[in-house]
Backbone bond lengths (Angstrom), bond angles and torsions (degrees), N, CA, C in turn:
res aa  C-N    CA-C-N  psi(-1)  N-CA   C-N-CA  omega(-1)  CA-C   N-CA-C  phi
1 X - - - 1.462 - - 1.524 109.86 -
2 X 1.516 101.95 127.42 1.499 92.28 157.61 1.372 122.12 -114.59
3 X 1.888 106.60 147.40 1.190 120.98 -170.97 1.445 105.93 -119.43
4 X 2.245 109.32 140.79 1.745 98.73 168.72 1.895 77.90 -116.47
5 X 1.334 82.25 -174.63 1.536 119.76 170.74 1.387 104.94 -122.74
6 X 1.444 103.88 -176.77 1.518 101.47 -159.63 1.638 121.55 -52.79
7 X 1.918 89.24 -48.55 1.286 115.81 -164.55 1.343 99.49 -70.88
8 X 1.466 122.87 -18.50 1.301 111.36 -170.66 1.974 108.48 -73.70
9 X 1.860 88.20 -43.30 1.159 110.33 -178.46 1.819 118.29 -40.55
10 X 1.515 97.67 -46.87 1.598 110.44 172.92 1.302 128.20 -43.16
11 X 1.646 92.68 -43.55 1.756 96.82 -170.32 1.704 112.51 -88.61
12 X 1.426 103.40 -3.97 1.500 98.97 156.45 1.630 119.05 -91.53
13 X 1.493 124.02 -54.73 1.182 111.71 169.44 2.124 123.95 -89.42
14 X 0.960 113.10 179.99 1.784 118.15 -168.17 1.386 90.24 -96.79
15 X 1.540 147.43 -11.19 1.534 127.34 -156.27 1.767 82.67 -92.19
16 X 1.647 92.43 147.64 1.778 111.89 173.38 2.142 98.32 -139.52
17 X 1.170 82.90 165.67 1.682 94.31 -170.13 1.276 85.05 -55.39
18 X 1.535 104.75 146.63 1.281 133.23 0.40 1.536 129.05 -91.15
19 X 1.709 108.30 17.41 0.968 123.29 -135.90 1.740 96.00 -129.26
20 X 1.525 111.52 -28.19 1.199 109.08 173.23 2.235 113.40 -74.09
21 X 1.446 101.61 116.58 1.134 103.71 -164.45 1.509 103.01 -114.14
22 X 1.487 129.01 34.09 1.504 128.97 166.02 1.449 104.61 -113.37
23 X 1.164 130.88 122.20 1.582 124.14 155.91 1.601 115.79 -54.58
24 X 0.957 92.16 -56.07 1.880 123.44 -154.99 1.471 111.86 -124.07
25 X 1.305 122.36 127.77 1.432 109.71 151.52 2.158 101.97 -128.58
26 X 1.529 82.91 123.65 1.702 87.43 -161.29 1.681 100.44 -84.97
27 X 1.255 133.43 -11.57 1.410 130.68 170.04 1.755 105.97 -146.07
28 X 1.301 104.40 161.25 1.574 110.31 178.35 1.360 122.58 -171.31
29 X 1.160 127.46 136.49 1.558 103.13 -171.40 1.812 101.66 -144.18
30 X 1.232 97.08 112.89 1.928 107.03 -157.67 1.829 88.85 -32.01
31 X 1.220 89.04 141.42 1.787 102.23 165.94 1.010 124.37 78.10
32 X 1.553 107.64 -9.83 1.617 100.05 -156.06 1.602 112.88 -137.34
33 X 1.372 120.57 -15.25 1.227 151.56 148.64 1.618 124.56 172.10
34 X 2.089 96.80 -176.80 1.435 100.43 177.46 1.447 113.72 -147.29
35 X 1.215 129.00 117.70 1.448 114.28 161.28 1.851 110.98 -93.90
36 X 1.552 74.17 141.17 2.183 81.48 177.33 1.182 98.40 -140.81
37 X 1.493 125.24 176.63 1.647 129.39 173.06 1.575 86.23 -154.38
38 X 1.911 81.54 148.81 1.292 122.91 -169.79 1.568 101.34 -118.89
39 X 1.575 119.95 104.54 1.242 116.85 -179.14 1.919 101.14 -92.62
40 X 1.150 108.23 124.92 1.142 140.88 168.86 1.542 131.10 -42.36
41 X 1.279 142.50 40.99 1.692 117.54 -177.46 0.884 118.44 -103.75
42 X 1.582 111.67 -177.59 1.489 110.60 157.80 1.033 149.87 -13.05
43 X 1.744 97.66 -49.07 1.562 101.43 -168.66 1.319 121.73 -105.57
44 X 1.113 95.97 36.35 1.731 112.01 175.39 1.873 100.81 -75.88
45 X 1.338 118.15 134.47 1.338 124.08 -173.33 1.401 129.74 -74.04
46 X 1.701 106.90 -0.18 1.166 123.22 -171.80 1.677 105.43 -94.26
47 X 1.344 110.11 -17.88 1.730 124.02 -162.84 1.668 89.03 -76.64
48 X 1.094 107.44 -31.00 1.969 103.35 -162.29 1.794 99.94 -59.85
49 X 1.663 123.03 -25.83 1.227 118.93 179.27 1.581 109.16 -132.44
50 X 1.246 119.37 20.45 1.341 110.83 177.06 1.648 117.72 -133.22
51 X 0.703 124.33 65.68 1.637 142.79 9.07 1.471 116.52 -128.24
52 X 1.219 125.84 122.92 1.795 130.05 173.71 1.240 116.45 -40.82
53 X 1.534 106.64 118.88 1.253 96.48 -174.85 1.991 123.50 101.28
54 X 1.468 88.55 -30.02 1.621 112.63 172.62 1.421 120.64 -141.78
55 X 1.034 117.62 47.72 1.604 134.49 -167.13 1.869 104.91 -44.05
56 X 1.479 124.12 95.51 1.654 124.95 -179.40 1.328 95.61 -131.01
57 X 1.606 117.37 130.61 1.316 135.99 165.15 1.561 94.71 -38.45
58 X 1.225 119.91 140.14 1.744 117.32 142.47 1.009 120.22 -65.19
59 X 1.724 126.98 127.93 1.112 131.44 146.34 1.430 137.95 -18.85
60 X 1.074 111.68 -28.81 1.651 125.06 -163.11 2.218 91.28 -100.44
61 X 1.131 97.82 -28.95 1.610 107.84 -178.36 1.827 99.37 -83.15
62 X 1.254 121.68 -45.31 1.186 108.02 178.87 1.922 118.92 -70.80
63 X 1.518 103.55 -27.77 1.839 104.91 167.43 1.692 105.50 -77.74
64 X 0.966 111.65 -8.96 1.942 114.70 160.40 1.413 120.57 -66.64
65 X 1.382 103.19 -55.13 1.598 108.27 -167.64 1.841 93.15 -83.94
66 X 1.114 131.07 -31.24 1.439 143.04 171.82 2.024 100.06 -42.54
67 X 1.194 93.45 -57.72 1.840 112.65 176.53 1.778 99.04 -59.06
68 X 1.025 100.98 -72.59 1.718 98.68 -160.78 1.537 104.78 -69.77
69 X 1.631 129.04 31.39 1.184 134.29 172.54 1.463 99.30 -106.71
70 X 1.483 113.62 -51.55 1.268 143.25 -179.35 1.693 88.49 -63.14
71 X 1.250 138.62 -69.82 1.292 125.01 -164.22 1.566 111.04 -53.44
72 X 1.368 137.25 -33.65 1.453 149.64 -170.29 1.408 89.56 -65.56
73 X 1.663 123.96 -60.72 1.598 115.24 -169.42 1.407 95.96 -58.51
74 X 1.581 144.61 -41.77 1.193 129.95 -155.55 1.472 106.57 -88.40
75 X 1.284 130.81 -54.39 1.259 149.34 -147.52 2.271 84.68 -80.34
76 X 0.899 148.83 -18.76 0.831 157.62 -102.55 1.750 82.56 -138.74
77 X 1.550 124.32 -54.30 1.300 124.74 -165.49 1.588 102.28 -61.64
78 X 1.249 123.23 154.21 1.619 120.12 -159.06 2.211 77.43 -86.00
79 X 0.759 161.90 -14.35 1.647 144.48 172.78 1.496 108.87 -59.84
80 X 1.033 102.37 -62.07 1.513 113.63 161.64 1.337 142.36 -63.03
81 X 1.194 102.82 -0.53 2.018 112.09 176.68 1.699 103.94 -68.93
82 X 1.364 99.22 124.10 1.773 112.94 -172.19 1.231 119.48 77.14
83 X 1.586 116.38 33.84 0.959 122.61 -176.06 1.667 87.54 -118.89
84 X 2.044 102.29 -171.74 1.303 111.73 -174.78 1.596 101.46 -148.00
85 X 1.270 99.51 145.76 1.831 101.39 -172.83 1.345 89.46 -123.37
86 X 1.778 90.38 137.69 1.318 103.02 -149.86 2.231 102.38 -108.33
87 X 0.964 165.29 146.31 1.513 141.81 158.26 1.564 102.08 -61.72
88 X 1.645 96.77 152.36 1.249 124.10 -164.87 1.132 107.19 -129.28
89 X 1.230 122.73 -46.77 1.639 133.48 159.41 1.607 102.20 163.85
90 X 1.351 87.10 165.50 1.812 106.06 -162.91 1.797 92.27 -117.14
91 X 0.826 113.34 144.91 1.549 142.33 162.17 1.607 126.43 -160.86
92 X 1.546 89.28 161.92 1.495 104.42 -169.55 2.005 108.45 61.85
93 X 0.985 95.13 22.75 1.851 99.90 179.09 1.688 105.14 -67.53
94 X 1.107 134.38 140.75 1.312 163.72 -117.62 1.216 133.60 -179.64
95 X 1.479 131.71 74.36 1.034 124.66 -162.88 1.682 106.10 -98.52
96 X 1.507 121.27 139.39 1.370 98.38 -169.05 1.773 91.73 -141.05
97 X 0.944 118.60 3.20 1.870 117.05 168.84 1.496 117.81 -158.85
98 X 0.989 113.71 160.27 1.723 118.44 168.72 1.571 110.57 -73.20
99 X 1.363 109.81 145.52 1.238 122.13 178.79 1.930 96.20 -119.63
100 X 1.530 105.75 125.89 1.543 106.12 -170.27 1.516 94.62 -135.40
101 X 1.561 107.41 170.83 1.713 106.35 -169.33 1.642 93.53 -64.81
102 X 1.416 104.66 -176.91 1.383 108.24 178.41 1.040 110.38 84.96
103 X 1.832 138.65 -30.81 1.489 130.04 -139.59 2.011 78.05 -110.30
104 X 1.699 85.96 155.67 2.058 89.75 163.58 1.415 97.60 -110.47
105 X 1.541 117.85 111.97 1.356 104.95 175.03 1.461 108.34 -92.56
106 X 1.566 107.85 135.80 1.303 115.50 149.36 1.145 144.21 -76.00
107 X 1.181 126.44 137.62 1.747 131.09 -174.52 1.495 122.48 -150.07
108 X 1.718 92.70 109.33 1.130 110.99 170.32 1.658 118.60 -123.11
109 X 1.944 97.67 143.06 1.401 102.54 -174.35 1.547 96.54 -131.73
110 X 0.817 107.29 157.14 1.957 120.61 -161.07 1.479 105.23 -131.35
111 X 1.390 138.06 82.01 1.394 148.78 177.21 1.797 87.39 -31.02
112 X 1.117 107.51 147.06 1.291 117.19 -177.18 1.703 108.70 -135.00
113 X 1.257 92.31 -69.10 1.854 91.69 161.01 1.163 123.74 -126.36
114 X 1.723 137.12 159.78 1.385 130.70 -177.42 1.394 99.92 -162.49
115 X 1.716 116.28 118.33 0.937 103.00 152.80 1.550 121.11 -127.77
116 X 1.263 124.47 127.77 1.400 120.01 -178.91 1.767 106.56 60.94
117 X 1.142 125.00 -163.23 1.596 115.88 -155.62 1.881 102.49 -61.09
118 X 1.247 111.68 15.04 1.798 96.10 -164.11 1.879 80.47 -123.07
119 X 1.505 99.85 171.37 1.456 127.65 177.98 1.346 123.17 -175.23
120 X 1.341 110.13 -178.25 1.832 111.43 178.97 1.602 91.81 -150.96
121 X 1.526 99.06 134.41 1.376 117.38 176.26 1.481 103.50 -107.38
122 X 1.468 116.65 152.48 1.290 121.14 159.49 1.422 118.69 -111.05
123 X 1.470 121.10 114.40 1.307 130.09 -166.46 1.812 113.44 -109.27
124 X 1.833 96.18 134.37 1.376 101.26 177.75 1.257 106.00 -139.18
125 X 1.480 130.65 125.13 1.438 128.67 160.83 1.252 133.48 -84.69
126 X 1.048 143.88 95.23 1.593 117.51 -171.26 1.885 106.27 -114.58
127 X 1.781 109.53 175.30 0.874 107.62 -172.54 1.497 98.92 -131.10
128 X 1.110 150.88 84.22 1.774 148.71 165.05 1.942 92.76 96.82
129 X 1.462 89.69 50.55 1.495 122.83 -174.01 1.712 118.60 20.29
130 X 1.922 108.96 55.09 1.082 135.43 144.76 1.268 103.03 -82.75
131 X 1.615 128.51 138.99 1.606 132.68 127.00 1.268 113.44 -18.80
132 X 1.445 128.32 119.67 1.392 120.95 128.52 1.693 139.20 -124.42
133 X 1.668 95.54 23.32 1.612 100.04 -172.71 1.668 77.06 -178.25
134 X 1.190 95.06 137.60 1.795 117.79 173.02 1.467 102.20 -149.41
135 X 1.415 121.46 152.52 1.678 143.56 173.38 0.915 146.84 178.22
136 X 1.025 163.18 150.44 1.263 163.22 -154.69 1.411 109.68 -118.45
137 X 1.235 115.42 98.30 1.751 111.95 -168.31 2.043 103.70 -106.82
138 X 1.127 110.96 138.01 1.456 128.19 171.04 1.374 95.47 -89.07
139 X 1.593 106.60 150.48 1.436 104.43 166.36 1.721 103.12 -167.91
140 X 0.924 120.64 142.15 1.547 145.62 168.97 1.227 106.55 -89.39
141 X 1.542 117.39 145.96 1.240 154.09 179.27 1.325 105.65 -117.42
142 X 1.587 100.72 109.64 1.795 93.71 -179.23 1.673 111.71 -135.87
């Protein structure tokens, strides 16, 4: 298995707080996929308005951190080192639970096809290994 840490995580992809949304990616294998987890609290900056009082990850934040799991398997192949993976479009997206502080979400995306700078990831989030976000993300290498 291979494992990064954050910092490791950084120097493969460009996202930095507040924006870097992987803690961990506990296995990965250039090209071919990635699992990472996103531990969840409070003090995530999005909770102050989404929603008070009802603190839920955004959806659109969990197909983010879903992407920059998927970017580590890609960005990861030595052709692509210092490069940037770009969204291409999302389909078949699926939201099927709330993600709240406290939770470790997992996220795994499974390169599915690639040819030349384009591809398709298959994305799954889960939380105490329920579904709560599935998709199919496109993405460019630029």
């Amino acid at each position: 298995m291979n494992s990064l840490d954050t910092k490791q995580i950084m120097e493969i992809i460009p996202h930095r707080h507040p924006f870097l949304l992987v803690d961990q990616i506990e296995d990965y294998e250039p090209g071919q996929y990635a699992v990472g987890y996103k531990c969840v609290t409070y003090r995530e900056d999005f909770f102050a308005g989404h929603f008070p009082g009802e603190p839920v990850m955004p959806g659109v934040l969990i197909v983010e951190a879903l992407a920059q799991v998927g970017a580590v398997a890609i960005l990861s192949m030595p052709e692509h080192k210092g490069k940037i993976a770009f969204f291409g479009g999302i389909q078949k997206c699926r939201f099927k639970g709330m993600v709240r502080p406290g939770d470790k979400l997992r996220l795994e995306t499974k390169i599915i096809k690639q040819r030349g700078p384009y591809g398709v990831g298959d994305a799954v989030a889960t939380v105490d290994g329920k579904v709560v976000a599935s998709a199919e993300l496109t993405f460019m290498v630029g």
